[in-house]
CHARMM-style PDB file with segment names, atoms N, HN, CA, C and O in Angstrom:
ATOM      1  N   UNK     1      52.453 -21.048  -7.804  1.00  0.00      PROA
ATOM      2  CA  UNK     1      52.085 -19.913  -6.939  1.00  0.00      PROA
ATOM      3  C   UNK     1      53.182 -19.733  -5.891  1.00  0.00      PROA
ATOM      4  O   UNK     1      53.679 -20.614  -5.189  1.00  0.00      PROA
ATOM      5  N   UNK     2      53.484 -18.362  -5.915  1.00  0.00      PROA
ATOM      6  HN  UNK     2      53.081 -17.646  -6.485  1.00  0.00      PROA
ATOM      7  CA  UNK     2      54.919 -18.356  -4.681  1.00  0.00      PROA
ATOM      8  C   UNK     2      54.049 -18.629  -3.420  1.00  0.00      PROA
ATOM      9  O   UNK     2      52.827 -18.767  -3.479  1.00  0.00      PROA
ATOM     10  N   UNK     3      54.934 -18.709  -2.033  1.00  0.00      PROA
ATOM     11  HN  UNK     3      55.926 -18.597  -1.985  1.00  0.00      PROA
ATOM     12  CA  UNK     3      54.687 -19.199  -0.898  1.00  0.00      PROA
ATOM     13  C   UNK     3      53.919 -17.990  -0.225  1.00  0.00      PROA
ATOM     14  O   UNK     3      52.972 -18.008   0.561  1.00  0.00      PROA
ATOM     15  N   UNK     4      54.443 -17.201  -0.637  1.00  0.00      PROA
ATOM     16  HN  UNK     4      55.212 -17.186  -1.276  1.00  0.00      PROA
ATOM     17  CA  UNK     4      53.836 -15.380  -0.335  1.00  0.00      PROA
ATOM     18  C   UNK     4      52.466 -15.761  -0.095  1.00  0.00      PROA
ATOM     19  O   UNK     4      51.853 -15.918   0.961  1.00  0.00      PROA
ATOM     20  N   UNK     5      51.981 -15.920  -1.767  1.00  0.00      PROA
ATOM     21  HN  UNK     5      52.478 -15.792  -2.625  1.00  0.00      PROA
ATOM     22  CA  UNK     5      50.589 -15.856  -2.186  1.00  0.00      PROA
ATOM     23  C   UNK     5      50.031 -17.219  -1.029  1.00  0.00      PROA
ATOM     24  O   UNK     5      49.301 -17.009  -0.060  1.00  0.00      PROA
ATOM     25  N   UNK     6      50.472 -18.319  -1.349  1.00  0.00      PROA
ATOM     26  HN  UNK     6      51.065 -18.489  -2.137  1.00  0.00      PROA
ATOM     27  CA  UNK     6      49.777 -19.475  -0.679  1.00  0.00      PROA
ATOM     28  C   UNK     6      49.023 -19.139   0.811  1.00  0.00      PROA
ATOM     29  O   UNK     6      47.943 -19.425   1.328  1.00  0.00      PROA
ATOM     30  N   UNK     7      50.481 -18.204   1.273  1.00  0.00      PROA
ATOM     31  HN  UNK     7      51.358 -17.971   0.853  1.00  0.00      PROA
ATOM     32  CA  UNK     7      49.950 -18.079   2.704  1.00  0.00      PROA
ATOM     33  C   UNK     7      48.819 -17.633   2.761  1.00  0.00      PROA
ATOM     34  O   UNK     7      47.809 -18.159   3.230  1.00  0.00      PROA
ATOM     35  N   UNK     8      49.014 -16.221   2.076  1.00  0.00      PROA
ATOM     36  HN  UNK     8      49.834 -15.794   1.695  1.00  0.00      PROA
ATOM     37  CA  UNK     8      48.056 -14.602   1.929  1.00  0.00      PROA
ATOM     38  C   UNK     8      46.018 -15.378   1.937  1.00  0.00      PROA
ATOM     39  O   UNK     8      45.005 -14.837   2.381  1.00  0.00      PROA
ATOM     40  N   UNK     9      46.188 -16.805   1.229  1.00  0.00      PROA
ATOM     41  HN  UNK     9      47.010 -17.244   0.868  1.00  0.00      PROA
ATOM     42  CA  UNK     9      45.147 -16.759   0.217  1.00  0.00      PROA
ATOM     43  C   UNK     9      44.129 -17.320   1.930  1.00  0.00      PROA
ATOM     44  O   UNK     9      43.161 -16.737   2.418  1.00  0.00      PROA
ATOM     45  N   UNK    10      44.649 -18.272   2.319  1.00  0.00      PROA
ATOM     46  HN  UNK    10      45.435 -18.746   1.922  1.00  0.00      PROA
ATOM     47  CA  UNK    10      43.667 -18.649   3.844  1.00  0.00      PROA
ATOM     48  C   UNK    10      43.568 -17.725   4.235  1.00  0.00      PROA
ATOM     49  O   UNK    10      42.506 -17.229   3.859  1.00  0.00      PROA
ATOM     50  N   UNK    11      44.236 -16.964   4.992  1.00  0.00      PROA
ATOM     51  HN  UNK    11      45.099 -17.368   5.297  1.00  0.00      PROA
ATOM     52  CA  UNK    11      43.985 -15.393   5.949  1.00  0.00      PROA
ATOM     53  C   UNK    11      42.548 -14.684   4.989  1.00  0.00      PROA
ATOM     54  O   UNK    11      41.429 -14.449   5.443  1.00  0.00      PROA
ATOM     55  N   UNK    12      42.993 -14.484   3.696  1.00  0.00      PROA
ATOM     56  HN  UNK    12      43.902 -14.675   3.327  1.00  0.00      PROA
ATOM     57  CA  UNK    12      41.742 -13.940   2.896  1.00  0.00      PROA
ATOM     58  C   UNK    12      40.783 -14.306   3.019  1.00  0.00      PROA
ATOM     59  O   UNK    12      39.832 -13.555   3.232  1.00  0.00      PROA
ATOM     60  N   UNK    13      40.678 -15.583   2.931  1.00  0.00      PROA
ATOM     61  HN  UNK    13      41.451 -16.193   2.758  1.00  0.00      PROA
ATOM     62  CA  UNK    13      39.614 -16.397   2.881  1.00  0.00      PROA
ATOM     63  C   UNK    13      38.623 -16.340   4.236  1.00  0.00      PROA
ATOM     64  O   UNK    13      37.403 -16.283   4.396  1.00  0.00      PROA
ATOM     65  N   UNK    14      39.947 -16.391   5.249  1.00  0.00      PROA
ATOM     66  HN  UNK    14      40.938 -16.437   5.119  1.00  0.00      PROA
ATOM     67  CA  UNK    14      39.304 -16.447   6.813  1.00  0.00      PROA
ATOM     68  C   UNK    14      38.779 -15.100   7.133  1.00  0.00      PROA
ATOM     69  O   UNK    14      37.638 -15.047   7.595  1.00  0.00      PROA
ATOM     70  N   UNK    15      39.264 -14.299   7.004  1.00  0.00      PROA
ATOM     71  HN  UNK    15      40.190 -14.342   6.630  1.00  0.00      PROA
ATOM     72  CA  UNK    15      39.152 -12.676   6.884  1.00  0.00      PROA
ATOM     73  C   UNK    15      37.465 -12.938   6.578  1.00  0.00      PROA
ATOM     74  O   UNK    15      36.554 -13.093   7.392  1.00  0.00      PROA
ATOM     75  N   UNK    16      37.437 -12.923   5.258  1.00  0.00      PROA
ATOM     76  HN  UNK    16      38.177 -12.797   4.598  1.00  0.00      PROA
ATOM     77  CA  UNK    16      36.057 -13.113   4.493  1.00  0.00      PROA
ATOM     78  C   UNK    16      34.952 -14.111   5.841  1.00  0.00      PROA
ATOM     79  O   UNK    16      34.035 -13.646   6.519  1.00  0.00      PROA
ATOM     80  N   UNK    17      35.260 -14.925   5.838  1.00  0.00      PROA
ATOM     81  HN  UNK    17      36.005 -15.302   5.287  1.00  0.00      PROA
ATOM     82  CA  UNK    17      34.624 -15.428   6.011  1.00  0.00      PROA
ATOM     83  C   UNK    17      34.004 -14.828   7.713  1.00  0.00      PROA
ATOM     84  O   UNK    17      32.807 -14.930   7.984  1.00  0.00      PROA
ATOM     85  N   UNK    18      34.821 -14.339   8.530  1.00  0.00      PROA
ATOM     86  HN  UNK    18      35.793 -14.256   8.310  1.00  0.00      PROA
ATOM     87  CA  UNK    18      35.028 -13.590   9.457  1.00  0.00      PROA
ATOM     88  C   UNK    18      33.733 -12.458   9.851  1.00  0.00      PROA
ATOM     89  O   UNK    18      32.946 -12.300  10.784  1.00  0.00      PROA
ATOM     90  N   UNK    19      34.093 -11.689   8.321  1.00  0.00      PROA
ATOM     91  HN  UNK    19      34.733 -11.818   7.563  1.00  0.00      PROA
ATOM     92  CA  UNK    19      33.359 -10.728   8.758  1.00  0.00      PROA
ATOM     93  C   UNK    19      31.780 -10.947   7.739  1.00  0.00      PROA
ATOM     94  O   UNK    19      31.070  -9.945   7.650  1.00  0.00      PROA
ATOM     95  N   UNK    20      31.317 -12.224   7.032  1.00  0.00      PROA
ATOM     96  HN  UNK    20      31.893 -13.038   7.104  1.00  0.00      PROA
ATOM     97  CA  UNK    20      30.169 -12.855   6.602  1.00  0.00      PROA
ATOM     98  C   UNK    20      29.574 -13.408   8.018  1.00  0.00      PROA
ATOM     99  O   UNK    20      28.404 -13.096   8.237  1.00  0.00      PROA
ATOM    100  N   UNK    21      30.164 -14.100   8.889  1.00  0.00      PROA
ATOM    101  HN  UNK    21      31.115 -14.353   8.711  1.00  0.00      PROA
ATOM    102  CA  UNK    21      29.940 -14.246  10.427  1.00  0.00      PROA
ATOM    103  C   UNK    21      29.667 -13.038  11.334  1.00  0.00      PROA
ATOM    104  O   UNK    21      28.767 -13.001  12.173  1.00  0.00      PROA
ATOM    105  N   UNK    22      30.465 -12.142  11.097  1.00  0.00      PROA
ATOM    106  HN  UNK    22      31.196 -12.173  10.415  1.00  0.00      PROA
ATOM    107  CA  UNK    22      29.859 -11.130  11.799  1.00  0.00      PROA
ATOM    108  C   UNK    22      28.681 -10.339  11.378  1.00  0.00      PROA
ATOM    109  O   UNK    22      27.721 -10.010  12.075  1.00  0.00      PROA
ATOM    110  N   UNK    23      28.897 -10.092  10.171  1.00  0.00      PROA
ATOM    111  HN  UNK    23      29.677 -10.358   9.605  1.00  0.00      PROA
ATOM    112  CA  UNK    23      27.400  -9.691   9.816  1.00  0.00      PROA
ATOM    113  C   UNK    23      26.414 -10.763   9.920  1.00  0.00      PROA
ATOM    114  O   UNK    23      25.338 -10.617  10.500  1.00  0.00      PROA
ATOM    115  N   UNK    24      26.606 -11.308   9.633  1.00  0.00      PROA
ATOM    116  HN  UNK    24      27.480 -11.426   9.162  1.00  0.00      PROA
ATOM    117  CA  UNK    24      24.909 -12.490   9.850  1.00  0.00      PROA
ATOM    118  C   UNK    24      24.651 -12.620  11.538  1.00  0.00      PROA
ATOM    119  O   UNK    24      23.599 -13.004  12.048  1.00  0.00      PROA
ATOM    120  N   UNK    25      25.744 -12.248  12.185  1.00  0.00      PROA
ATOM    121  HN  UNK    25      26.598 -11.936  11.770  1.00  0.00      PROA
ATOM    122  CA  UNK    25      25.596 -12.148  13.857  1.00  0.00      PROA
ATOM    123  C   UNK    25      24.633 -11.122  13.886  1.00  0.00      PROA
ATOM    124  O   UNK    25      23.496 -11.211  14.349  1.00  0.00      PROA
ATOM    125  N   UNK    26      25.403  -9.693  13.121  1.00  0.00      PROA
ATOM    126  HN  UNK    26      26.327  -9.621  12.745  1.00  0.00      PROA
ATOM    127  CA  UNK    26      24.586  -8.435  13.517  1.00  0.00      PROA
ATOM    128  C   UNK    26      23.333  -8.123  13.359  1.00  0.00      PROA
ATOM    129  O   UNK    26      22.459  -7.472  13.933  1.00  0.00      PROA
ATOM    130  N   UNK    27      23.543  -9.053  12.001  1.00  0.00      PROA
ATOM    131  HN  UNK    27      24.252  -9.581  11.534  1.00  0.00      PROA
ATOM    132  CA  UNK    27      21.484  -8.760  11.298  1.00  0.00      PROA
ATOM    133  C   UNK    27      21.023  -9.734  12.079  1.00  0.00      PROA
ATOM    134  O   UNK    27      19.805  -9.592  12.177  1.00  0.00      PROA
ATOM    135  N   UNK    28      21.480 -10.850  12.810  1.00  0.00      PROA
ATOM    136  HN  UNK    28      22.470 -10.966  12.730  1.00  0.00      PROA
ATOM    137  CA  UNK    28      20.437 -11.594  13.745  1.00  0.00      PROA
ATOM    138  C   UNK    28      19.880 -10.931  14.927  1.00  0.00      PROA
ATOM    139  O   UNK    28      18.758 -10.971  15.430  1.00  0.00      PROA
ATOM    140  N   UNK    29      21.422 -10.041  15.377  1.00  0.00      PROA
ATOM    141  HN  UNK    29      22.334 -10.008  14.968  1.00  0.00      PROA
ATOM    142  CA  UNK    29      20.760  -9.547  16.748  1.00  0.00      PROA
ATOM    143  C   UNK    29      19.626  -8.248  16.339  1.00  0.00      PROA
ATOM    144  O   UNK    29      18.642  -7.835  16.953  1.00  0.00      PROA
ATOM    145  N   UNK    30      20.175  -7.866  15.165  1.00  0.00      PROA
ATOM    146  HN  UNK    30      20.975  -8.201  14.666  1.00  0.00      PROA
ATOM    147  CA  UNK    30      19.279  -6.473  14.994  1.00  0.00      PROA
ATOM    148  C   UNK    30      18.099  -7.395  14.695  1.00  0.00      PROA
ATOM    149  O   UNK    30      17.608  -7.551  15.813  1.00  0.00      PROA
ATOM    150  N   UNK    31      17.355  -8.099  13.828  1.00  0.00      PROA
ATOM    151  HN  UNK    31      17.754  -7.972  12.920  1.00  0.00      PROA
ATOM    152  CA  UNK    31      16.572  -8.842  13.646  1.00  0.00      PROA
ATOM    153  C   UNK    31      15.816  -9.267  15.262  1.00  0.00      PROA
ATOM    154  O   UNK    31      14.635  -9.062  15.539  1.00  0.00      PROA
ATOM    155  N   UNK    32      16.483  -9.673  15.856  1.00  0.00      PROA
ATOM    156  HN  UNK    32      17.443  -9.840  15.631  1.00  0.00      PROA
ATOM    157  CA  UNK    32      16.278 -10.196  17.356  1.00  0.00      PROA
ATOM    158  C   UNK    32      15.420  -9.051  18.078  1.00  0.00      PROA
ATOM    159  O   UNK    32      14.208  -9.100  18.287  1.00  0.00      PROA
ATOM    160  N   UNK    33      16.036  -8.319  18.315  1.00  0.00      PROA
ATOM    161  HN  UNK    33      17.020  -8.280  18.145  1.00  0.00      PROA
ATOM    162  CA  UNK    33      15.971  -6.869  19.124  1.00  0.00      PROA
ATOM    163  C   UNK    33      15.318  -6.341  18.586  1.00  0.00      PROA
ATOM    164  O   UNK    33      14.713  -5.642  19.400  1.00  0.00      PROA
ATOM    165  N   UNK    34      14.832  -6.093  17.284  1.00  0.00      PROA
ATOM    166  HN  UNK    34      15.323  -6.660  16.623  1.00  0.00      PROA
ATOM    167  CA  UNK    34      13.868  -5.569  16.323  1.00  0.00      PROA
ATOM    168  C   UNK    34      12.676  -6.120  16.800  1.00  0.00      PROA
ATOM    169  O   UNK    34      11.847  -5.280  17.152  1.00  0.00      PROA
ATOM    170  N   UNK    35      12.206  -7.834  16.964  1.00  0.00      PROA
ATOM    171  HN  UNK    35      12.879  -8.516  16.678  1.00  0.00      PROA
ATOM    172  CA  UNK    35      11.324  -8.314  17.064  1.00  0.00      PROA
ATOM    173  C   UNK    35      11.213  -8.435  18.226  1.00  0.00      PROA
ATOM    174  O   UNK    35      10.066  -8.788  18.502  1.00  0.00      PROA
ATOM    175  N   UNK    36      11.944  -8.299  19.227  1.00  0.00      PROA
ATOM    176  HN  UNK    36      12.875  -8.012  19.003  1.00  0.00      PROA
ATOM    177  CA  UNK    36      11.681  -8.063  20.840  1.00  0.00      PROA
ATOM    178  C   UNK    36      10.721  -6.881  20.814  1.00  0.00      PROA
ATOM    179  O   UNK    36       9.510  -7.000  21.004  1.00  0.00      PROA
ATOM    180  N   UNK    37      11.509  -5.433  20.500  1.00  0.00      PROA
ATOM    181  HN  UNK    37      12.492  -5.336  20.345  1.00  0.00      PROA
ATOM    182  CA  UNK    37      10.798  -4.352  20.253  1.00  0.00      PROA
ATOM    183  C   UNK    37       9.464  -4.299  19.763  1.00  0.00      PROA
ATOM    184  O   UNK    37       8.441  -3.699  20.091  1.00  0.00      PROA
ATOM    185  N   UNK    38       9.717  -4.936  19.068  1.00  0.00      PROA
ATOM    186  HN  UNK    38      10.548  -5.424  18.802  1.00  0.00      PROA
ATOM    187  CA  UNK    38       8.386  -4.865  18.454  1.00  0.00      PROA
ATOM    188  C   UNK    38       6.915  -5.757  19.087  1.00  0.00      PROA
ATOM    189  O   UNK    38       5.714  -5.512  18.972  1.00  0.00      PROA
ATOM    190  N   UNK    39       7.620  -6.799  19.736  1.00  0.00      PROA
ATOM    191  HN  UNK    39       8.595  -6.998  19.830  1.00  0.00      PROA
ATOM    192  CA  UNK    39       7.210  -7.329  20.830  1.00  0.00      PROA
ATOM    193  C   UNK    39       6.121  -6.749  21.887  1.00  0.00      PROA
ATOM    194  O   UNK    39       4.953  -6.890  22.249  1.00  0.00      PROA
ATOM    195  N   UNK    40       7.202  -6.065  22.114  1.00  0.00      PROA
ATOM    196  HN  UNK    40       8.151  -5.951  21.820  1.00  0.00      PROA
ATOM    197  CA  UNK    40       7.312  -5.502  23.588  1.00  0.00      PROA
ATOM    198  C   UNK    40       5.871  -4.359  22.830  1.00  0.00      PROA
ATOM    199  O   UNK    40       4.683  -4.472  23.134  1.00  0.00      PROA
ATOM    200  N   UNK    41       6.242  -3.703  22.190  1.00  0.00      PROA
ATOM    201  HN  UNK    41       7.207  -3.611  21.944  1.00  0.00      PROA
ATOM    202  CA  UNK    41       5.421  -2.208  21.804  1.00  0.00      PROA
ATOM    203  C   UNK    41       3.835  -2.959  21.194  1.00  0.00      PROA
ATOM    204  O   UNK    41       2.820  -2.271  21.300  1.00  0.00      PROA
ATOM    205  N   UNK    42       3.771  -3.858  20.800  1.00  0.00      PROA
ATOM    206  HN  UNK    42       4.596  -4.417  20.714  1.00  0.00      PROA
ATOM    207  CA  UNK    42       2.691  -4.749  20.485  1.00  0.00      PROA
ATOM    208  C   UNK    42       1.999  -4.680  21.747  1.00  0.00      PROA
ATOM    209  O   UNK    42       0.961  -4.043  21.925  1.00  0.00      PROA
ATOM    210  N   UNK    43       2.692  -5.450  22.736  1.00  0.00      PROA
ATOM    211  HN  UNK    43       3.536  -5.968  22.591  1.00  0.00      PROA
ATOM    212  CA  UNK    43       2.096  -5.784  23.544  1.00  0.00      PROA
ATOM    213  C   UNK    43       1.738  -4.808  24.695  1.00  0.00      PROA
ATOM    214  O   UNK    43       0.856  -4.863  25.552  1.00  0.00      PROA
ATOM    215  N   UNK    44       2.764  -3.844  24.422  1.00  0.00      PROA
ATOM    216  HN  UNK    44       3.481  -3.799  23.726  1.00  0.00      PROA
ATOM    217  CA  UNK    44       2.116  -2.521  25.846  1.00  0.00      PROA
ATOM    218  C   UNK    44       0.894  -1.842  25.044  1.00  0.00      PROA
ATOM    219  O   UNK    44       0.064  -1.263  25.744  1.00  0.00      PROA
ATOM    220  N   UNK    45       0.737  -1.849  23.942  1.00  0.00      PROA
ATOM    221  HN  UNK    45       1.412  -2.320  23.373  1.00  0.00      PROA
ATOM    222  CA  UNK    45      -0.280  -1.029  22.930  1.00  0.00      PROA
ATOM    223  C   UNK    45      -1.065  -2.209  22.873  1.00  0.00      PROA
ATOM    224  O   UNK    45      -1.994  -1.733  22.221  1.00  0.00      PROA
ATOM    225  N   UNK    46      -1.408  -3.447  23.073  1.00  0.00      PROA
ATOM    226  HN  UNK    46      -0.653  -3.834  23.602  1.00  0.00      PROA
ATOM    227  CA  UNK    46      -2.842  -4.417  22.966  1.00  0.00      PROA
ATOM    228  C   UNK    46      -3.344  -4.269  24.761  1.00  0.00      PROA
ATOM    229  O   UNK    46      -4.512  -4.221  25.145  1.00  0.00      PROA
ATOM    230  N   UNK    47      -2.288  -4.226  25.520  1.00  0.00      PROA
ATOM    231  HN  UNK    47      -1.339  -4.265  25.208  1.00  0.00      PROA
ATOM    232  CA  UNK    47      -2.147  -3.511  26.740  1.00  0.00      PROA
ATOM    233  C   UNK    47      -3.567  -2.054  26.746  1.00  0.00      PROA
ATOM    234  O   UNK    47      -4.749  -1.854  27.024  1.00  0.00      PROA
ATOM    235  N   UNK    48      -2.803  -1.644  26.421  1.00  0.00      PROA
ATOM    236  HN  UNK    48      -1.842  -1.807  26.195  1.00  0.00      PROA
ATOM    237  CA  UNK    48      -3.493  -0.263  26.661  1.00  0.00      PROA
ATOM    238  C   UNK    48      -4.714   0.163  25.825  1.00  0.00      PROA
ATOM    239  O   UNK    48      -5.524   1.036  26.135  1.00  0.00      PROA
ATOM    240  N   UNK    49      -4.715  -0.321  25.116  1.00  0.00      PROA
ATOM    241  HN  UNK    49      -4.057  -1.031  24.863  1.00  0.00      PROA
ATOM    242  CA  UNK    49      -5.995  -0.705  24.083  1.00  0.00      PROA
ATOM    243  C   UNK    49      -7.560  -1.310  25.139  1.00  0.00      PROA
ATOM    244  O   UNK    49      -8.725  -0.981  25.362  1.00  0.00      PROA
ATOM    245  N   UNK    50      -6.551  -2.371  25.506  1.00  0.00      PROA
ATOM    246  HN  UNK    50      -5.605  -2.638  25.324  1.00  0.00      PROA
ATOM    247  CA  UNK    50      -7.439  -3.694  26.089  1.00  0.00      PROA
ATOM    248  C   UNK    50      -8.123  -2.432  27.460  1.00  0.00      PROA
ATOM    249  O   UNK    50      -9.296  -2.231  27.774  1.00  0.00      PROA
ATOM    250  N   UNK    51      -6.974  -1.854  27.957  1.00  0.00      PROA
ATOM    251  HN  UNK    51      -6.021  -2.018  27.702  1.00  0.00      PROA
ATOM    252  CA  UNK    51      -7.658  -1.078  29.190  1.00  0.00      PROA
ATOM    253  C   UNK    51      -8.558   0.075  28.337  1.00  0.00      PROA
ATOM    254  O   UNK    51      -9.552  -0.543  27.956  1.00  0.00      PROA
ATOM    255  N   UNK    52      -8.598   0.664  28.140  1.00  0.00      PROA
ATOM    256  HN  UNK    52      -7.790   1.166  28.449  1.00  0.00      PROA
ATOM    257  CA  UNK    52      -8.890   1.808  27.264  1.00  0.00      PROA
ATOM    258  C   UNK    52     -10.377   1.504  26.607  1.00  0.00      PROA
ATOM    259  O   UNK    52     -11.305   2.307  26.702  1.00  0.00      PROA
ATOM    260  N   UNK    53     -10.489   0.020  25.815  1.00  0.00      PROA
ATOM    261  HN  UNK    53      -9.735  -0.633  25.738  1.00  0.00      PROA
ATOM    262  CA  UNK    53     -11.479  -0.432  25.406  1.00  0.00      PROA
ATOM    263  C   UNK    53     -13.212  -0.912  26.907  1.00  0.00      PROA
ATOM    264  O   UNK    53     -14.413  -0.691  27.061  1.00  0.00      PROA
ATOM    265  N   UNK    54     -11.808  -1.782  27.702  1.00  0.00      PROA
ATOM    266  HN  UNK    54     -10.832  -1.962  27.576  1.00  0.00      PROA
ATOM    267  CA  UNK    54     -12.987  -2.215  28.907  1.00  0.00      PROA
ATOM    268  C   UNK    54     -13.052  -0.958  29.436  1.00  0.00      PROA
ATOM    269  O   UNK    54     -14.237  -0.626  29.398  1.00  0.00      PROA
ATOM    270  N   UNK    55     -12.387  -0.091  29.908  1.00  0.00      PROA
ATOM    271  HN  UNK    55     -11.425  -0.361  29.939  1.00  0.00      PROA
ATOM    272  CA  UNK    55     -12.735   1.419  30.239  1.00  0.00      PROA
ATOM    273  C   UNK    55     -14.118   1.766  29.629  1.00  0.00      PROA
ATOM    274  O   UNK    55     -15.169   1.819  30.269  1.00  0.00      PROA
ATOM    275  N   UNK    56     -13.961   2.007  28.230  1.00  0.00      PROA
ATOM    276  HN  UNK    56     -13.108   1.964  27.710  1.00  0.00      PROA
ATOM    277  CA  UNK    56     -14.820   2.287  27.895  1.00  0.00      PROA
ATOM    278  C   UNK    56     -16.148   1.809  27.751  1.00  0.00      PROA
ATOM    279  O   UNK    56     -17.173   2.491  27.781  1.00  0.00      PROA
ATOM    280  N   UNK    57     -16.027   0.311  27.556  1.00  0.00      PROA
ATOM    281  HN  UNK    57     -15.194  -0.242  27.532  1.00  0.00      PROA
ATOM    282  CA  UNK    57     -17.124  -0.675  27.524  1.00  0.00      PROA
ATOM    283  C   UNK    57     -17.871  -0.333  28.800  1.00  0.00      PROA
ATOM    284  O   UNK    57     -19.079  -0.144  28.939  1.00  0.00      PROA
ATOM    285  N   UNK    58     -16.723  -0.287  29.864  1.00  0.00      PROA
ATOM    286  HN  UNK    58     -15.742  -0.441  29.751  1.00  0.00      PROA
ATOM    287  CA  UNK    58     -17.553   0.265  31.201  1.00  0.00      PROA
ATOM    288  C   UNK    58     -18.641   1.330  31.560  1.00  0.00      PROA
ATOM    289  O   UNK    58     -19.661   1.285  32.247  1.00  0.00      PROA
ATOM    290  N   UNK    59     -17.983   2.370  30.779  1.00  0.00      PROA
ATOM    291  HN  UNK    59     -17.154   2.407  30.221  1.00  0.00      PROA
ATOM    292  CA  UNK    59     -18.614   3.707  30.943  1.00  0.00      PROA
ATOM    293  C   UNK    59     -19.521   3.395  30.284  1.00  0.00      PROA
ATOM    294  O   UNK    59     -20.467   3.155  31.033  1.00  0.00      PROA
ATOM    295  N   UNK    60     -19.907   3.188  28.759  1.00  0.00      PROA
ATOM    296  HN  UNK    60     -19.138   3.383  28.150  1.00  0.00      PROA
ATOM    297  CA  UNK    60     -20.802   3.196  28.282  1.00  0.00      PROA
ATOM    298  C   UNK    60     -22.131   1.807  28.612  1.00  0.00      PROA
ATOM    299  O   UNK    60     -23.345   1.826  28.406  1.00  0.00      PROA
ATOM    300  N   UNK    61     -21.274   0.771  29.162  1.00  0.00      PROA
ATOM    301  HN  UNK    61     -20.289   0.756  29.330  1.00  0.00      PROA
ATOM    302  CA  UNK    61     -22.640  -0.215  30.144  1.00  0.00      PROA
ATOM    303  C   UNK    61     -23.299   0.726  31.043  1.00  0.00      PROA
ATOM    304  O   UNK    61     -24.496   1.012  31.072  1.00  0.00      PROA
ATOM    305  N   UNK    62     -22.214   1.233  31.879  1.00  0.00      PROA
ATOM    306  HN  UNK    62     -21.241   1.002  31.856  1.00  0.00      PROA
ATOM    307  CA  UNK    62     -22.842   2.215  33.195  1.00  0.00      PROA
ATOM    308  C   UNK    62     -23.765   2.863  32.395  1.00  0.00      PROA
ATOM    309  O   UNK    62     -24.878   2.377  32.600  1.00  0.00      PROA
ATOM    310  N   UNK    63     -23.790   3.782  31.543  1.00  0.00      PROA
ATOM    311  HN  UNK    63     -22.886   4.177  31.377  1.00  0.00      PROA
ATOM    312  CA  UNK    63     -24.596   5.196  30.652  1.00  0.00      PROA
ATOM    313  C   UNK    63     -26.064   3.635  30.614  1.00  0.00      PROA
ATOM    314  O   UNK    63     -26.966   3.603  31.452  1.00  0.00      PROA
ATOM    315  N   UNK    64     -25.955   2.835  29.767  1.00  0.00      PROA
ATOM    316  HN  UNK    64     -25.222   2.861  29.086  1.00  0.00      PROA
ATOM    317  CA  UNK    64     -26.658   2.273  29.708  1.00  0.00      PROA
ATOM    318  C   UNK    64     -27.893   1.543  30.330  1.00  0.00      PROA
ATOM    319  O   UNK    64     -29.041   1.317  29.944  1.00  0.00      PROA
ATOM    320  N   UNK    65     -27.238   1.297  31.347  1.00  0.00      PROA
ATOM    321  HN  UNK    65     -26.306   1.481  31.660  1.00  0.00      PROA
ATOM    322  CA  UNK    65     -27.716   0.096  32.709  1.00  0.00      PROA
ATOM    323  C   UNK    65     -28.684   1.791  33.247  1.00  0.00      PROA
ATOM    324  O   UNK    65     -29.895   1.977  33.124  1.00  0.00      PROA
ATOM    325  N   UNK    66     -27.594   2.837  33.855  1.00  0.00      PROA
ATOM    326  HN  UNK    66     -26.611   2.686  33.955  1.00  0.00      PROA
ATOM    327  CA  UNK    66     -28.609   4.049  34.619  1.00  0.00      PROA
ATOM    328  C   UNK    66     -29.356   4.614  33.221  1.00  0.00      PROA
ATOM    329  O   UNK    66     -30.358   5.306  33.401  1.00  0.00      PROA
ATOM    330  N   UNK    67     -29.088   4.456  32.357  1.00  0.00      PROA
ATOM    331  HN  UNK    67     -28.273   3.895  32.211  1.00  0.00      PROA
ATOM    332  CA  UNK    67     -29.888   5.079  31.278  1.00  0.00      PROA
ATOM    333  C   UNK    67     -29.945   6.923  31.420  1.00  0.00      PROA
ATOM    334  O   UNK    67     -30.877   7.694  31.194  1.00  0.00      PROA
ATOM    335  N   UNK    68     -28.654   7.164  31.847  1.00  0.00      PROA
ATOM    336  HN  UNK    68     -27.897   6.538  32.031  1.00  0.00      PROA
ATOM    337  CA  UNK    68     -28.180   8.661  31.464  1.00  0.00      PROA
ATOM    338  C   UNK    68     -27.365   8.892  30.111  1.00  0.00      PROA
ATOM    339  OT1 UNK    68     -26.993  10.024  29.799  1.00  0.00      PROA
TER     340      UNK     68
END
């Protein structure tokens, strides 16, 4: 193999391997940030649920208890 090639073949290799590292970075953070998000929107929506529900549980004890 000429010296050309010898060199060429690590850089390739590193290259490769480079941007297999960067993608598995990217799909982690998107993965990451995905499940933050999703997190986050879970939890403002069990949030608002939770109010929404005792809200209502409320109103309808009150209807109950005065019996209107």
């Amino acid at each position: 193999m000429p010296p050309e090639q010898q060199k060429a073949a690590p850089e390739q290799n590193s290259s490769c391997a480079g941007v297999s590292q960067f993608v598995a970075y990217a799909l982690g953070k998107f993965h990451f940030d995905f499940a933050y998000v999703l997190g986050k929107f879970m939890s403002g929506f069990a949030y608002v649920l939770g109010k929404f529900y005792f809200g209502f549980a409320y109103v309808l004890g009150s209807k109950l208890v005065d019996g209107r």
